[in-house]
C-alpha positions in Angstrom: 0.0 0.0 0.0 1.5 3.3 -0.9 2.0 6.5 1.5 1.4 10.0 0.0 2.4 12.6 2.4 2.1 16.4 1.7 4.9 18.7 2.2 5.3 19.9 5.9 5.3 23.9 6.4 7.6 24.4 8.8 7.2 28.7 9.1 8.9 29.4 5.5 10.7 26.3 5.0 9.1 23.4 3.4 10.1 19.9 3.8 10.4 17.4 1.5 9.9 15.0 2.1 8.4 15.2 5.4 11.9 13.8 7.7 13.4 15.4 10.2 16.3 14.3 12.1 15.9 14.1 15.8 18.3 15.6 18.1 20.5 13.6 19.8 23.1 14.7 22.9 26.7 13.7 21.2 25.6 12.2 17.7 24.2 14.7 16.0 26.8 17.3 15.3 27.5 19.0 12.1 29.4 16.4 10.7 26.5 13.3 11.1 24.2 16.1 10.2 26.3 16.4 7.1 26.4 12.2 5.9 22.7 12.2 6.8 21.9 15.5 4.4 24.0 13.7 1.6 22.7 10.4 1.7 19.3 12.6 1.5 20.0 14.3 -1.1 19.3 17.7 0.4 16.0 16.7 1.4 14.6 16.8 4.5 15.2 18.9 8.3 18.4 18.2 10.2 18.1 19.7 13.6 21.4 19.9 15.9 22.1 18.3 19.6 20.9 20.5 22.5 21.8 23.3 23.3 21.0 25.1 26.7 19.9 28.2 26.4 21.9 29.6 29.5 25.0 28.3 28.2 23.9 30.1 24.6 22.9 33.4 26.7 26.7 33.3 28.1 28.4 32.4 25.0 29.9 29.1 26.5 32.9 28.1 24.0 31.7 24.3 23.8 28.1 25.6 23.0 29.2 28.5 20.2 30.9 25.1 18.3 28.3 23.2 18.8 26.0 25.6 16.9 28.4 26.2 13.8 26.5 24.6 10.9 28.0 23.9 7.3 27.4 26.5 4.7 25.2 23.8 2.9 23.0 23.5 5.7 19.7 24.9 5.0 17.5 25.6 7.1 19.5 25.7 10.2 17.7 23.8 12.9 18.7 24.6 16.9 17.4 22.9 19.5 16.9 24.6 22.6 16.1 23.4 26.3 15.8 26.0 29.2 13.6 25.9 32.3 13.7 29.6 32.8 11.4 31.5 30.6 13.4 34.7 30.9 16.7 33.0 29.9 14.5 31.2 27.2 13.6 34.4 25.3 16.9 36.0 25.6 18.5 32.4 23.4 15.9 32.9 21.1 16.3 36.5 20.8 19.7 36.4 20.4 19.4 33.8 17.7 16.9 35.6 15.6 19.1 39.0 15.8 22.6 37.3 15.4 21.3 35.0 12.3 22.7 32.1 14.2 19.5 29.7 12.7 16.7 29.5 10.6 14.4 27.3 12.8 14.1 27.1 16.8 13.6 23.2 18.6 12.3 23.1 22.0 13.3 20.5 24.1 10.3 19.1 26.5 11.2 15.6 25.7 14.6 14.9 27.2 14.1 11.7 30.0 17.7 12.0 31.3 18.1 12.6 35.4 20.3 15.8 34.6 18.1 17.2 33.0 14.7 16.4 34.7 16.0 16.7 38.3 15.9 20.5 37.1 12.1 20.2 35.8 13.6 20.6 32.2 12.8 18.0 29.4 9.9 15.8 29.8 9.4 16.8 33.3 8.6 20.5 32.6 5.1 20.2 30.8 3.6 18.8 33.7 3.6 22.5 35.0 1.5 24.1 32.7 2.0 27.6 33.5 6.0 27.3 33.1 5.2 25.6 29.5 2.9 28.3 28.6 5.4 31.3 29.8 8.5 29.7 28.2 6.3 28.8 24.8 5.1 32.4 24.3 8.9 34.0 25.1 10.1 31.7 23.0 7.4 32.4 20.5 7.7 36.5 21.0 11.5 36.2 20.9 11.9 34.5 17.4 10.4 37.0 15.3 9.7 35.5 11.7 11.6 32.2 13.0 9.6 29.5 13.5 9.7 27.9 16.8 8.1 24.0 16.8 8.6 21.9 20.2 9.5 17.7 20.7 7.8 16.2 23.8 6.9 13.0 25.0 3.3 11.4 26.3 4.3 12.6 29.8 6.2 11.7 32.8 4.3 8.2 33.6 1.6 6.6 33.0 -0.5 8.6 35.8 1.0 11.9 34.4 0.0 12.1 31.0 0.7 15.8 29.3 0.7 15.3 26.1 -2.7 16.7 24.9 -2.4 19.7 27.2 0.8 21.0 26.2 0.0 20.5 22.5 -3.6 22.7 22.6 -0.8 25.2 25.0 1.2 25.0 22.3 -1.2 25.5 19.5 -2.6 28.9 21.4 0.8 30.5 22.1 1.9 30.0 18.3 4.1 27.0 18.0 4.1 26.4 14.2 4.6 22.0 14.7 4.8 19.4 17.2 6.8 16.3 17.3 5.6 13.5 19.8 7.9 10.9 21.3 4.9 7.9 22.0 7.0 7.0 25.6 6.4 8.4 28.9 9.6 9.7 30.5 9.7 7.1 32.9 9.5 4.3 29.6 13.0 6.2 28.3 13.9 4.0 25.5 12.2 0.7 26.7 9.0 -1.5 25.5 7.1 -0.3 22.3 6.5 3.5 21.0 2.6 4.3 21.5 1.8 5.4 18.2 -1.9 6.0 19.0 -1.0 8.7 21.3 0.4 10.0 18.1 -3.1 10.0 16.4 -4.8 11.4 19.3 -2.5 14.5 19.7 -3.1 14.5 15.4 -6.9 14.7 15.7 -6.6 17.1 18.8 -4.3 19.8 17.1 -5.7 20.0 13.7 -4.6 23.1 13.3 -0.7 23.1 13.4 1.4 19.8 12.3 2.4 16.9 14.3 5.3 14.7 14.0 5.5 11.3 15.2 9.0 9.6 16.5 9.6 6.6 18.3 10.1 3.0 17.3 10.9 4.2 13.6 13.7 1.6 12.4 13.2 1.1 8.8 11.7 3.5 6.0 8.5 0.8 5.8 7.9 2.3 9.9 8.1 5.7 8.6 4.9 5.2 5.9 3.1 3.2 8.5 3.2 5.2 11.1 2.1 8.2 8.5 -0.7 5.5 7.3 -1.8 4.4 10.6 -2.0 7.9 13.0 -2.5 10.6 10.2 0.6 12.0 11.6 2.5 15.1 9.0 5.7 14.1 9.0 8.4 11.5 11.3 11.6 12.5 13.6 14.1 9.6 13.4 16.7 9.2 16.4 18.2 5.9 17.4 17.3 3.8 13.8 20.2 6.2 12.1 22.8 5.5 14.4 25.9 4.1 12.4 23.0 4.0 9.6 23.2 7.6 8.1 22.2 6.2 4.6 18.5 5.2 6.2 17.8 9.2 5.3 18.4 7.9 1.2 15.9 5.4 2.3 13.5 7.4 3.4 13.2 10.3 0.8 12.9 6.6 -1.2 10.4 5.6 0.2 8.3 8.8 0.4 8.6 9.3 -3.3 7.2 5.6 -3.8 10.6 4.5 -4.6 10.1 1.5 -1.7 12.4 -1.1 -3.7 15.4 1.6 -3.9 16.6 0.4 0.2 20.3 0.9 0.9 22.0 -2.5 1.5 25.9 -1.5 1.7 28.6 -3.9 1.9 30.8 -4.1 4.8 33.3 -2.6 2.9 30.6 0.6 1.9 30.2 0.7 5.4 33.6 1.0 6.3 34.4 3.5 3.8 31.4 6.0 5.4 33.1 5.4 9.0 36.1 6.3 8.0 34.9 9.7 6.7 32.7 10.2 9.4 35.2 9.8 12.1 37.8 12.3 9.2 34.5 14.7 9.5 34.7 15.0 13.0 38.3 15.4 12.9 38.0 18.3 10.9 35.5 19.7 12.9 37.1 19.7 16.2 40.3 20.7 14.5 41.9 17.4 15.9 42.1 14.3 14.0 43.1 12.1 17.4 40.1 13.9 19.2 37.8 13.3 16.1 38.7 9.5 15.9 38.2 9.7 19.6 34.4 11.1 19.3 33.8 8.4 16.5 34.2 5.6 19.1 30.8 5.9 20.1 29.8 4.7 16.8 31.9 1.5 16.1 29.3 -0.5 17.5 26.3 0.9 15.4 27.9 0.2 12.1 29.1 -2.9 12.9 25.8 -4.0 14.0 25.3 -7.5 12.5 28.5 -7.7 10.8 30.7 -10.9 11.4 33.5 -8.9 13.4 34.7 -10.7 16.3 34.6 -9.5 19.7 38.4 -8.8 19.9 38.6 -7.2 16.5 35.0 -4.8 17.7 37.2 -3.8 20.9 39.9 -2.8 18.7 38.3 -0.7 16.8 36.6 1.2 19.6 39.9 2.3 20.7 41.9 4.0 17.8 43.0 6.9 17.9 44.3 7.6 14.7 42.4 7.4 10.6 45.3 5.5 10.0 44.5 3.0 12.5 40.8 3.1 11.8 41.4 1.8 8.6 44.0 -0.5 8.7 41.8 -2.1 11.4 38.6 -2.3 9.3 41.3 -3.3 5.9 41.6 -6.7 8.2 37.9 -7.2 7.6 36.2 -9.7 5.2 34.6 -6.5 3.4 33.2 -8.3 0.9 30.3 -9.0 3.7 26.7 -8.1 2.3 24.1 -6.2 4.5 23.4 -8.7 7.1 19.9 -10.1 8.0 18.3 -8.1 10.8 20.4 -5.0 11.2 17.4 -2.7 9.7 15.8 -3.5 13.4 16.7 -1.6 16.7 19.8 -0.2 17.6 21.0 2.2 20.5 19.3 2.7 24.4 16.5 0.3 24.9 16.2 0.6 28.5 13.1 1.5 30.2 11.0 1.2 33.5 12.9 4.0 35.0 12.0 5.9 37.7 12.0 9.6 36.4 14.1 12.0 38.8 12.2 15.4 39.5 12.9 18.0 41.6 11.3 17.6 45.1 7.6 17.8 45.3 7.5 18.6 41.3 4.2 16.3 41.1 2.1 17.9 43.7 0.7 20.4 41.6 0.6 21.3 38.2 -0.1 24.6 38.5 2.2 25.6 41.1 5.5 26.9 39.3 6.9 28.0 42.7 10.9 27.2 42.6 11.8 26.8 39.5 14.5 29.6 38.5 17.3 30.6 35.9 19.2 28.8 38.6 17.8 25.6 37.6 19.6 26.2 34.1 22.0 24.1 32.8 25.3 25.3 31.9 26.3 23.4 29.5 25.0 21.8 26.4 25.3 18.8 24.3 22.6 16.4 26.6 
């Protein structure tokens, strides 16, 4: 059955088809942003990690890299999380009056303790007042940027937000939604709801909603747009050491379903090594890129017949020289193995979600929560 899916309006930008990469603390830096945009074709929204919006306000050297974007990006997607609505509005302002982006991201989604424990991420819709306040600076701050927001269902299953903060949204001129179907306290575990997905569809009508969770393979990506009438998908965790599943994608979208990237382990290879030379480049430090790459060893490899010793290896080079001659001892001819189109990265779940104290008292009662609760630092 085939999936037609109109463009999604994103302020002035249209996307095309509708993808959008997800941000993710670490990974999606301008150089993944890059291999995913190529293997695109130019098509699509590429959003960058998080960045905090005090560490923004103060200029924070770590943060200032971290929002440098290739001149071939366009738009230019931030992603912003803050707690404090003042501190909010002066990130957004400054990024609509310095032309540092194109498109804002808020962050309500986040389930990591470092960030909740401050009532940022997915705890912070819970308080509805605090959403509201930090919606409309945000909104009154970006000028003609558009500002959209990524949340999840809620904090647990006897906390559900979702449906508030998206009519909240809707009335303090967030131009799209994107909806993580997990609680905070599911993090990455069991199954994505995607029906939660359909109800926040049929509850907004009037702005567009993205769905994300549990999307591994372009085939997810039409049937979750066939089955909860969503506008458009975020993909995390199914690109990790997969950048090419953004080829399939724009694939599939254009009824193109047979055109699915199977690489050779020697294809593979060949995009590791210039994603780790990428990040060299980027951080000005081929050792220090190679370093950063580690991370994504295992996600390529995924499936592949690498032994343990050899996989161990490879997750400590430190040099392109050694990356390679390490994967050269490979049996490259290897084709795309059976199974490694299915999940990949966290799956844990069942947490208990870390709040600051008495954060689930009352909804309405924003008392507490300060510029001090900011983090200083971005990145996750």
């Amino acid at each position: 059955m085939s999936t037609t899916a109109a463009p999604l309006q994103i302020g002035p930008h249209t996307v095309q088809p509708p993808v959008v990469l997800a941000p993710m603390a670490g990974i999606t830096n301008a150089p993944f942003r890059t291999l995913c945009r190529e293997f695109s074709g130019g098509k699509g929204l590429f959003v960058s990690e998080m960045i905090t919006t005090r560490a923004l306000v103060e200029r924070n050297e770590k943060t200032m890299q971290l929002i440098h974007f290739d001149e071939s990006e366009k738009p230019r997607s931030i992603q912003l999380y803050g707690v404090d609505p003042a501190t909010v509005g002066k990130a957004v302002r400054m990024i609509a009056e310095e032309g540092l982006a194109d498109h804002i991201d808020l962050n309500f989604g986040c389930p990591v303790p470092k960030v909740t424990r401050k009532g940022g991420g997915s705890a912070l819709p819970f308080k509805r007042p605090l959403l509201r306040a930090i919606l409309r600076e945000a909104v009154s701050g970006a000028g003609d940027l558009p500002v959209t927001m990524k949340m999840r269902k809620g904090i647990d299953d006897d906390h559900i937000t979702y449906l508030d903060a998206g009519r909240i949204a809707v009335e303090e001129g967030v131009t799209a939604i994107a909806l993580h179907g997990r609680t905070a306290a599911q993090h990455y575990g069991g199954t994505a709801d995607w029906d939660a997905i359909a109800r926040l569809k049929e509850h907004v009508p009037e702005i567009p909603v993205l769905g994300n969770g549990d999307i591994w393979s372009a085939e997810d990506a039409l049937r979750m747009v066939r089955e909860t009438g969503c506008d458009g998908v975020v993909v995390g965790r199914g690109c990790l050491g997969r950048p090419w599943l953004f080829a399939d994608l724009v694939a599939a979208f254009e009824g193109r379903t047979e055109d699915i990237a199977r690489p050779t382990l020697r294809e593979v290879a060949d995009i590791m090594v210039r994603h780790a030379r990428l990040l060299g480049e980027w951080i000005g430090d081929e050792s220090k890129g190679v370093v950063d790459f580690r991370k994504h060893v295992a996600w390529y490899l995924k499936g592949f017949a690498v032994g343990s010793e050899m996989r161990k290896r490879l997750a400590i080079t430190s040099s392109l020289e050694e990356l390679r001659s390490g994967l050269d001892e490979l049996d490259l001819e290897q084709a795309w193995p059976v199974g490694a189109d299915g999940p990949r990265g966290r799956t844990s779940g069942n947490n208990r979600v870390v709040l600051p104290d008495g954060w689930l008292k009352d909804p309405y009662d924003c008392a507490g929560v300060s510029e001090d609760a900011e983090l200083d630092t971005s990145g996750g």
